[in-house]
Structures are given as C-alpha cells and as structure tokens.
C-alpha angles and dihedrals in degrees: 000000000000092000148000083256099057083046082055094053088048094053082049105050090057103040091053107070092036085054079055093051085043099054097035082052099051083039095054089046087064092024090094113177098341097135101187087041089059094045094053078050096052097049091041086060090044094058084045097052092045096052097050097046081053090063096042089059090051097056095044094054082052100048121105118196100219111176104300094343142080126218122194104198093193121173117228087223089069091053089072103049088045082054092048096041105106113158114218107274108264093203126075103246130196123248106286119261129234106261085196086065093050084202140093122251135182133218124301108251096182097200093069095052111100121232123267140176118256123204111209119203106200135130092232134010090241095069092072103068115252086230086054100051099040088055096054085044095053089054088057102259121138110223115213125198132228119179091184142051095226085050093039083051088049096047098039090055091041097041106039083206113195092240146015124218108191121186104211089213091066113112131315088279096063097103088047095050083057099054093048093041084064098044105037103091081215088069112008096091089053118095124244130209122196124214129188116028130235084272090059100233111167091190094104119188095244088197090038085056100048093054088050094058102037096058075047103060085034094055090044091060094050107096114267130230130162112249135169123277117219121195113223117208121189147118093211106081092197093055085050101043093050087046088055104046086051098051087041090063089044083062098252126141115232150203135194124208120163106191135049094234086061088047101056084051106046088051084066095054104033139031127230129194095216132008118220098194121186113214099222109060120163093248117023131024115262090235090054088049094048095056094044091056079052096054089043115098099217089050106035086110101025108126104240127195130200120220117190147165087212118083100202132156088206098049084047093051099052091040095059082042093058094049108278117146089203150006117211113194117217135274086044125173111245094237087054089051092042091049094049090047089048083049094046093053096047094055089043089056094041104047102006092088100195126158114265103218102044102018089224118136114288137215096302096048082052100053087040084051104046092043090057086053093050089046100053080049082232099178098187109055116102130201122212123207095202104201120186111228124230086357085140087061104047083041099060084041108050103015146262093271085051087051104046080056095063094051096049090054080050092059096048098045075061103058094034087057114041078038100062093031107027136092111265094253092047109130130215119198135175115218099188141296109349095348123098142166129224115184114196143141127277094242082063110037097096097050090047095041091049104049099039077062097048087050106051083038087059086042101046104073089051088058090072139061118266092262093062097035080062104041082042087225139065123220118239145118134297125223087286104042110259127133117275147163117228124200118234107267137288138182128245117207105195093186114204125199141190099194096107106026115024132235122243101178137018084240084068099071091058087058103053091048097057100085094034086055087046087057104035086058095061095060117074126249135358113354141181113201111180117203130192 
C-alpha cells in the first residue's frame, strides 16, 4: 500500500459491506412477518455479498505464492473501484421512505384523507398553479390566501389550518415566518410546504405537489410524541439505511447525512440528541469532522460516536482526545450500538449541562469559558449578559409554550450572529431562562452586538397577535400588582470588559453588570451598554 490512508480505505472496503450483512442479519431475525421489509434486507445482503466478493476477487488476482508467504501486490487505485462496485438490485423494492421521519408509511389513497383547510402564503393566487388548486379543491379542502408574512402568521395562529404553502419569494420576511412557524407551539405542529425554489423557477411538479401534501396532512394525523433524534453519518447507504431502520423500531427519530461537508450544515439548522459519525467520509476526515461538531455552539455537548472498520488503538485514543464519548468498531451487533447509544445519552443528561431549552452550554460551560479567558490575562475579549426586556409580561400573556418560544428564536438570533460575525473560538451560553451569554472580542463587539439587536428588533413584532403588533404594547400587571402596559420586547447587551481593570474571577463579571443592567432597563427599547 502507498500509505496508512490507502490501508484504511482497504479495511474498509472490506469491513463495510460485512458491517451491512451483519445489521440486515440482526434486522431479518425481528423483522417477523414484514414482507417488504424483508425484501429491502435481502437486497441489501445481496449488494453486500456481491461487493465483497468484488474485492476478493481483487486481492486473490493480486496475490503471488512466494515460498511460505503470500504477497498481495494491490494497487490503491483498485480500492476505489471494489468501494464503488455496487451490482442492480435483483428484488423488486418499495418507494423509498423518508429516513428524517425515522417511521413507516403507506400509500396515499386520497379519498380517505379528510378535508382541511389550507393557508397559502403567496404574493399572488397565480403563483399556485390552477391545476394545483383545483385539484386540492376538488378533495374538499378550502384553500385560504395570505399576501403577507405578518397575515400569513395571524391566520395561521387563529385558523390551525391543516397545512401551510409558503411561497419562499414572498417578502423579505419569508426566511423568518419559517423559522417561527417551527418554534411557536401555535404553528409548529402544522406542515409546511415550500414552493419556488431559491432559483426562482415557477415551473412546480402538480403531481409532485399533491403527494407532498398529502403525506403532509397523513403524518400530521399520526399521534405525536417527542423522541430522540439521532444523526447518522455514513458513505455507505446500506450501513445508513440498516442504522436507521434500527434506531427507527427503537422509536427514535433519524437522520441520514453521507458526507462531512453536510454534517457541518444540518447541526446549524437542527438539533440531535446524539451524533453516529463514520471516520472515513468521501470529503472530509472523520476526525476533522469530529473537532469542527465540538467548536461548534449547537454541538459542543452533543454526544458524538465513532464508528469505524480500523481497530486502532491510536485512532481510539485521538478520537476520544478530540471529544468524542465513544469509539464502535465495525462489524457491531445491533444490541452492543443501541446500548451504547442508551449509555451516551445518559452521561450526556447526567454531567452535559446543557440548557434544556436551547441546548446551548449552561452555568458550568460559562464559568469554564470565562476562567480560560482570565488565565491566558486576554485583555480584549468581552462577554455579553443578553436580557430580554418585559419577557414576564409577554409570558404571563401569551404562555409559557409562547415564551419558550421566544427564547428558543433568541437563542438562535445568537448563534446565527456571532456565527456569521464573530471570531471561530466565540462562545454563546444560556444562563437560564431569559438570560444568555455571548463571549467575543472587542474588535467585534459592535458588529455582534448590533446586529443581535437588528435582528430580535425585526423578530419582536411577529411574536404578538395582530392587536398588540399594532398598538406596539400589551396590558398587564406590574411586581405589585397594578395595571400596567408593557412594550414588545426588546434585548439588552450589558458589555464587560476587562481591557482597563482586570478580572480576577468569572464571578466578577456578574458584578460589574449589575448597575449597567439597572440603567439599561430604564431606556426604552434595544439597547447595547459597554463597561470597562
């Protein structure tokens, strides 16, 4: 072999399709009497077979008898063509199911879905095709119209409709709808549907449509229940597909991803509860991979599993170096993986502390955070408490759901930020309930802080009901009880910095923020105070 990485590839190649036979074995021994399940496991073990016979017969044609040894001269370049090998399925397979889902579903019969009504968001009728809404007419459904994002928002609260058709083109506050419509426990258990793509061709698939909202409306009728979402990470389709039917019948939810460049994207708009990451992706190193999920806010205390064909003690070792909570060696029984998912999780629960709500990094992640700043005597990093101003107020209003809402959009407006204007190693924390943490550099601080406050200030009037968007307050009582109005919120940014007195302590920080928090919470509206 030319290098240790081209030996890797080999093992792989061979492990891989022998980790398949494994899993669709273990699967076909609880399958029962599933016949289309058997079937997809059959040909999974066929492909399997067949490609490891490909690369047995690689290494034998290579293969020299030399007195009592035998030498394989193999070139790497053949270790690509035995991975790549896959032989037509022989066995007539089902439509594919949806992994994101993690659940079984049947064919659409569409005259045994009930009516609904259906809210759609477009600037004008003509951009859902006639075809289209004849069709949805025709099956009962009453189609309703919204030519803006904040109507669209008020309908969609006051009607429940069944399902949302959003046209992306809408306004400039297309891309924000969508994320509220996921986090507002008013609208985030209806189904969206998404029209025009970011190219913006008009020419829509009617058919394609219909099938699309019809699962919709289907999946939206099962019974809901929040489950674990497990990321699946893995070039070998086969490998995926078995892990996720597995986890699938354990009542997870899953994902599948094959490459490290899709990876790094999904974390930022969707959180997992736990992370299964193969080592040998097609574009990126699994390691690399590996360190990038724990700089990363939103997986910094993500449990995270290796999965991989080399058993090396080195490769163990670093794994476990870089963040990893364990390291699988392939071919694995499916009770060893699920039990060290089940164990993963538990030490992630028990010692993570994350915050519940936001997942983001807790108390003890802060303090860790802000003391590694004070040792290394860094005068120009910043942290930032972010308060949300009259929160109590639109809480007792609107709910505790609505207002865990609100923090959760907070959150995100954070990570999106600092993200796309901070420096790689800045830190957001949540503190607890209103309260977050956002740890930066001076040179950034005015770009971060600024626009943390533009956004929330663009978000805040979507938050309310059309009355109080409009009034721009919401009645309600103070502390001690007297009537009162309260503005929408707003965010306060208390900045502290140790440029000019030194901090000895992360308690310190705490200090210096309680009269600037006195004093930002007497102007109204968003506001940025910097200490020092």
């Amino acid at each position: 072999m030319e290098s240790s990485s081209s030996l890797d590839r080999f093992v792989h190649t061979l492990i891989s399709p022998l980790t398949a036979l494994h899993g669709a074995v273990g699967l076909l021994r609880r399958s029962q009497s599933d016949a289309q399940r058997v079937l997809v496991l059959l040909a999974t073990i066929e492909r399997s077979v067949d490609r490891l016979r490909f690369a047995c017969d690689q290494i034998l044609s290579h293969a020299e008898i030399s007195g009592d040894r035998i030498h394989i001269d193999l070139p790497a370049a053949m270790i690509g063509s035995a991975m790549s090998h896959s032989p037509p399925l022989q066995v007539a397979l089902p439509p594919p199911r949806d992994l994101v889902a993690g659940s079984r579903t049947s064919p659409h019969d569409p005259a045994e879905l009930h009516a609904a009504d259906l809210l759609l968001m477009v600037a004008r009728l003509d951009a859902v095709p006639l075809a289209l809404r004849t069709a949805l007419e025709a099956r009962g459904h009453r189609l309703v119209w919204a030519q803006h994002t904040d109507d669209g928002l008020d309908m969609a609260r006051q009607l429940r409709p069944g399902l949302i058709i959003l046209d992306q083109h809408l306004d400039t506050q297309t891309y924000l709808a969508m994320q509220i419509f996921g986090e507002d426990p008013e609208t985030k258990t209806i189904p969206l549907v998404l029209i025009g793509d970011t190219t913006g061709e008009r020419d829509l698939s009617v058919p394609r449509l219909l099938d699309q909202i019809d699962a919709s409306l289907e999946a939206n009728r099962s019974p809901q229940r929040v489950k674990p979402h497990i990321l699946i990470v893995d070039d070998e389709p086969d490998i995926a597909q078995l892990i996720a039917d597995q986890f699938a019948d354990e009542g997870y939810l899953t994902t599948v991803v094959g490459s490290g460049t899709e990876v790094l994207r999904i974390v930022r708009e969707q959180p997992f509860d736990l992370i299964l990451l193969d080592l040998l992706l097609p574009d990126i190193d699994g390691f690399t991979v590996l360190g990038g999920l724990r700089v990363q806010p939103e997986t910094q205390l993500t449990p995270i599993i290796l999965l991989s064909a080399i058993n090396s003690p080195a490769d163990k070792v670093r794994g476990l170096q870089l963040g990893a909570d364990d390291y699988i060696t392939k071919p694995f029984s499916d009770v060893e993986l699920n039990a060290r998912v089940q164990a993963a999780m538990r030490r992630s629960e028990r010692e993570g502390g994350a915050n519940p709500s936001t997942r983001l990094p807790g108390n003890i992640a802060i303090e860790r955070a802000i003391s590694q700043r004070i040792a290394q005597n860094d005068s120009k990093f910043v942290v930032c408490y972010c308060d949300i101003d009259n929160f109590k107020a639109y809480n007792d209003t609107y709910g505790f759901l609505k207002g865990d809402a609100v923090i959760q959009r907070t959150a995100q407006i954070l990570l999106d930020t600092v993200r796309e204007y901070g420096n790689p190693d800045d830190f957001v924390g949540h503190i607890g309930g209103d309260d977050f943490v956002v740890i930066t550099s001076l040179s950034r601080l005015a770009v971060v802080c600024n626009t943390i406050i533009s956004q929330f200030d663009a978000t805040a009037p979507l938050l309310y009901d059309r009355a109080a968007r409009t009034r721009g307050f919401i009645d309600g009582e103070d502390r001690q009880g007297r009537p009162t109005v309260f503005p929408l919120v707003s965010i306060s940014i208390i900045a502290v910095s140790p440029r000019l007195r030194p901090l000895s302590h992360p308690g310190e920080v705490a200090q210096r923020s309680v009269e600037p928090k006195k004093r930002a919470k007497l102007i109204p509206g968003s506001v940025l105070i910097v200490t020092e």
